[in-house]
C-alpha positions in Angstrom: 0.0 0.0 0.0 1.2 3.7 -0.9 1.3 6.6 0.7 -1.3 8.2 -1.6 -3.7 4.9 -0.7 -3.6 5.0 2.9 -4.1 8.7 2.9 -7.2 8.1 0.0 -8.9 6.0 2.4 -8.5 8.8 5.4 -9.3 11.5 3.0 -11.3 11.1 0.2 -11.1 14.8 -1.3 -7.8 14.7 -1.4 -8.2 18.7 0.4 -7.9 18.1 4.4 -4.8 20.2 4.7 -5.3 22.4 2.0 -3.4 25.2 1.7 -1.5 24.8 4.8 2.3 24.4 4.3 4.0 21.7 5.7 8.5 21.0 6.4 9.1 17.5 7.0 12.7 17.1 8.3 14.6 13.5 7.3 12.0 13.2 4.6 14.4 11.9 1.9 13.5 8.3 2.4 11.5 6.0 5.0 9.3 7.9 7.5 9.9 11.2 6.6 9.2 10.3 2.8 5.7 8.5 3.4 5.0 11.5 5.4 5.5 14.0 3.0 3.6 11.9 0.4 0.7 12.0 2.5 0.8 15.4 3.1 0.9 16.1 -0.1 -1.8 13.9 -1.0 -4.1 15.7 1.5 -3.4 19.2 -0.1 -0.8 20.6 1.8 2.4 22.4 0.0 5.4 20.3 1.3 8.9 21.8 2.4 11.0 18.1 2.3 14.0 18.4 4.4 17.2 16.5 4.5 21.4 15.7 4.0 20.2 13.6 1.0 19.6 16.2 -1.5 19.6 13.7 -4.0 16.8 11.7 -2.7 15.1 14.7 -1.1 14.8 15.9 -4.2 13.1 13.0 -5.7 10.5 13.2 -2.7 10.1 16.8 -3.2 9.6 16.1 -6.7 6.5 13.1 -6.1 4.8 15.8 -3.9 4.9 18.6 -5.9 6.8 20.6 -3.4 10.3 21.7 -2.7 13.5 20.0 -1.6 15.9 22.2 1.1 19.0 20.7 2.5 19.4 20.8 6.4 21.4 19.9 9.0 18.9 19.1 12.1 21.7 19.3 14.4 22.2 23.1 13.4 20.5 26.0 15.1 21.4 28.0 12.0 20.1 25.6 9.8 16.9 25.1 11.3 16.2 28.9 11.3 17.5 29.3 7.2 14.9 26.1 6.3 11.7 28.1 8.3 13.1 31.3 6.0 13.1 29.5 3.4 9.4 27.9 3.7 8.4 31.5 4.0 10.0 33.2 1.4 8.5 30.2 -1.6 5.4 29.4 0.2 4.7 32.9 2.6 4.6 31.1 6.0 4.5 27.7 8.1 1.5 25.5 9.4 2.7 22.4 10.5 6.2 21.0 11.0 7.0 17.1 10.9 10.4 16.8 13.0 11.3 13.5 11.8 14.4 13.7 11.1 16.7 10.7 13.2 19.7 8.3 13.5 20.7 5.1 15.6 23.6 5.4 17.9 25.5 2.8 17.7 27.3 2.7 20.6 26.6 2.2 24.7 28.1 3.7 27.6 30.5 0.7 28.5 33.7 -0.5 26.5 31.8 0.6 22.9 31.1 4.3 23.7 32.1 6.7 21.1 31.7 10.2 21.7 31.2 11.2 18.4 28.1 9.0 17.4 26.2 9.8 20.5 26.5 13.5 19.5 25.6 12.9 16.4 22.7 11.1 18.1 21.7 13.3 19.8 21.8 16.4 17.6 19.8 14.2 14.9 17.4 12.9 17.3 17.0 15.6 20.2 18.6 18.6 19.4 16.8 18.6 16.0 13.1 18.7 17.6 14.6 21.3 19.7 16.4 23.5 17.6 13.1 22.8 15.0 10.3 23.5 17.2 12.6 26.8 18.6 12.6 27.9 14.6 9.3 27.0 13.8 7.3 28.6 16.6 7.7 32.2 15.6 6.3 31.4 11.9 3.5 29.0 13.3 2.2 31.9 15.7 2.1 34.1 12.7 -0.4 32.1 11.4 -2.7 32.1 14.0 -1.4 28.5 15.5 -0.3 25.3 13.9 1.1 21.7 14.6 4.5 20.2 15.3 4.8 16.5 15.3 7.5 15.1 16.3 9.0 11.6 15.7 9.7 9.3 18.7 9.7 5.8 19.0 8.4 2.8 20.9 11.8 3.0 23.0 10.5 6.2 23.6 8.0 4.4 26.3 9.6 1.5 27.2 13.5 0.0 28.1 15.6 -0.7 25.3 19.0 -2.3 27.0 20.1 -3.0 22.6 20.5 0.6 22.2 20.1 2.5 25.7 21.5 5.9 24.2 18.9 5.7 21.5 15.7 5.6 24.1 17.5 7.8 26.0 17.2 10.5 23.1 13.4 9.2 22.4 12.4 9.0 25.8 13.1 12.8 26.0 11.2 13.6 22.9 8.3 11.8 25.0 8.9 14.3 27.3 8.8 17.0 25.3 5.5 16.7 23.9 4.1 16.1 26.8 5.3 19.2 28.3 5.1 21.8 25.5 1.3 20.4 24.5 0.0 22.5 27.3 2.7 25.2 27.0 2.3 25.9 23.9 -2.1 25.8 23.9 -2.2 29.1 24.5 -0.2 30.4 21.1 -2.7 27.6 19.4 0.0 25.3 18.5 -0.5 21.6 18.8 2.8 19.6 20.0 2.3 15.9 19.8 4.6 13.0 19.2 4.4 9.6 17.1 6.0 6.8 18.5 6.1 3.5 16.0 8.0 0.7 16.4 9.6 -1.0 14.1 8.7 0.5 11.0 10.3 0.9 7.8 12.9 3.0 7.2 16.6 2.8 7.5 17.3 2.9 11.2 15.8 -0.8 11.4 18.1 -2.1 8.5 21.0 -3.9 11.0 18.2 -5.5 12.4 16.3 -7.1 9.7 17.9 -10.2 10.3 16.9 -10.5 13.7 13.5 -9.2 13.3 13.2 -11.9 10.6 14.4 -14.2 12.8 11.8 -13.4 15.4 8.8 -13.4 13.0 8.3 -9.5 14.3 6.3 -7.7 11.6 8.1 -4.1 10.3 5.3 -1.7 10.0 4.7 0.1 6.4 6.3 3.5 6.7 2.9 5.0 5.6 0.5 3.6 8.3 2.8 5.7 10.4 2.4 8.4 8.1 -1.3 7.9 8.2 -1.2 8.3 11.8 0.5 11.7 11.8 -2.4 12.9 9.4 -5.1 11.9 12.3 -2.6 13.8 14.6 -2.4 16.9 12.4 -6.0 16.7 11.5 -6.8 16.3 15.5 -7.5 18.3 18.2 -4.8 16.7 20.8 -1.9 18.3 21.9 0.5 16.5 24.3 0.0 13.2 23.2 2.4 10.6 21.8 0.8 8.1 19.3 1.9 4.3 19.6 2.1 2.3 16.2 2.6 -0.8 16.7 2.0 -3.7 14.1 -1.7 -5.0 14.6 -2.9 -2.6 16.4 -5.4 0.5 16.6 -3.1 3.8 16.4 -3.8 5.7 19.8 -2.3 8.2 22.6 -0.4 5.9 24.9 -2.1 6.2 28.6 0.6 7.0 30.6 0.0 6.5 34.7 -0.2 9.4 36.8 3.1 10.4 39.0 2.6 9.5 43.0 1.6 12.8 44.9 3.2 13.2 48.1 1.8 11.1 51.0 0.1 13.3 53.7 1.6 13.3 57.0 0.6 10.3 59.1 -1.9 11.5 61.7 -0.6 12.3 65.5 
């Protein structure tokens, strides 16, 4: 199933997002591709984002928008791609901050500082550095919505790749506090959290997920999700995908308050 299909079945007109313009970071391939299709497919303009111009251009290209090369990690660059939306497409609606890398390393013997930067200014500091770029064109337009892309190991352990969760755990964290910070500027922060779906981070473990019969999600039921998102009223929330099942916000428990003082 395409993109375009899943999103035909969600939106029939083909005009759900119309006229809105949409960035999608780390949308030359995987994820970030399906979600651009889709958005493209429901009528937004889409800004594709990413190091792989070459690729980013073909995405661009299939959604009849416009490729601009960015490095997440970069404040700078963050801030020049938001310009950029505004000066071909005259302002920003809804940002998909996708863009994201494995670590591949721990904290033991295999640590490398070098890969867990570059983890973490592809997989934190580029929803950071995004949503800080983004905001000021979003409230120009009266509101908007920033999804951004976390993962299954961004709600639960993951002892393979402990540096990885780390990053998506605080992306969790993020949306859940910037939903309601952000409610009064009418912007919607929300977070999808899939697990293992297509796309390049899962490709050293296709063998093993082979191995253990565990489905890979299509990259565009995930995008499909991030349309109900967009096209929802939530803010806050972080969407499971997992294979098999219903797309929803993940319940999480409420914190322990203090206990009162035991009576005298």
């Amino acid at each position: 199933m395409t993109a375009a299909d899943v999103v035909q079945e969600a939106h029939t007109d083909g005009t759900a997002l119309a006229g809105k313009v949409a960035l999608v970071t780390g949308g030359a391939s995987g994820l970030g591709r399906a979600m651009a299709l889709a958005l493209a497919h429901a009528g937004a303009r889409v800004v594709v984002a990413d190091l792989d111009a070459r690729a980013g251009r073909e995405v661009a290209d299939l959604a009849g928008g416009t490729f601009r090369a960015c490095d997440v990690s970069d404040l700078d660059a963050n801030r020049a791609l938001v310009d950029f939306a505004q000066e071909v497409y005259g302002g920003v609606d809804i940002a998909l901050l996708n863009a994201g890398v494995t670590t591949g390393c721990g904290v033991g013997d295999d640590f490398d500082p070098a890969r867990y930067r570059r983890a973490m200014g592809a997989n934190l500091d580029g929803v950071v550095y995004g949503t800080h770029a983004v905001l000021p064109a979003l409230r120009a337009r009266g509101g908007g919505a920033i999804v951004a892309t976390s993962s299954l190991a961004g709600l639960a352990a993951v002892p393979l790749d402990p540096l990885y969760a780390a990053n998506k755990h605080a992306v969790v964290g993020l949306a859940r506090s910037l939903g309601p910070a952000l409610a009064p500027d009418n912007v919607r922060f929300n977070a999808v959290c899939p697990g293992f779906a297509e796309s390049r981070i899962i490709d050293p473990l296709r063998d093993m997920l082979s191995e253990q019969d565990m489905p890979v999600i299509p990259a565009e039921l995930v995008a499909d999700t991030v349309l109900r998102i967009i096209t929802g009223g939530g803010t806050g929330e972080c969407w499971f995908v997992q294979a098999g099942r219903e797309a929803e916000p993940f319940r999480f428990r409420n914190v322990p308050g203090p206990a009162k003082p035991a009576a005298v």
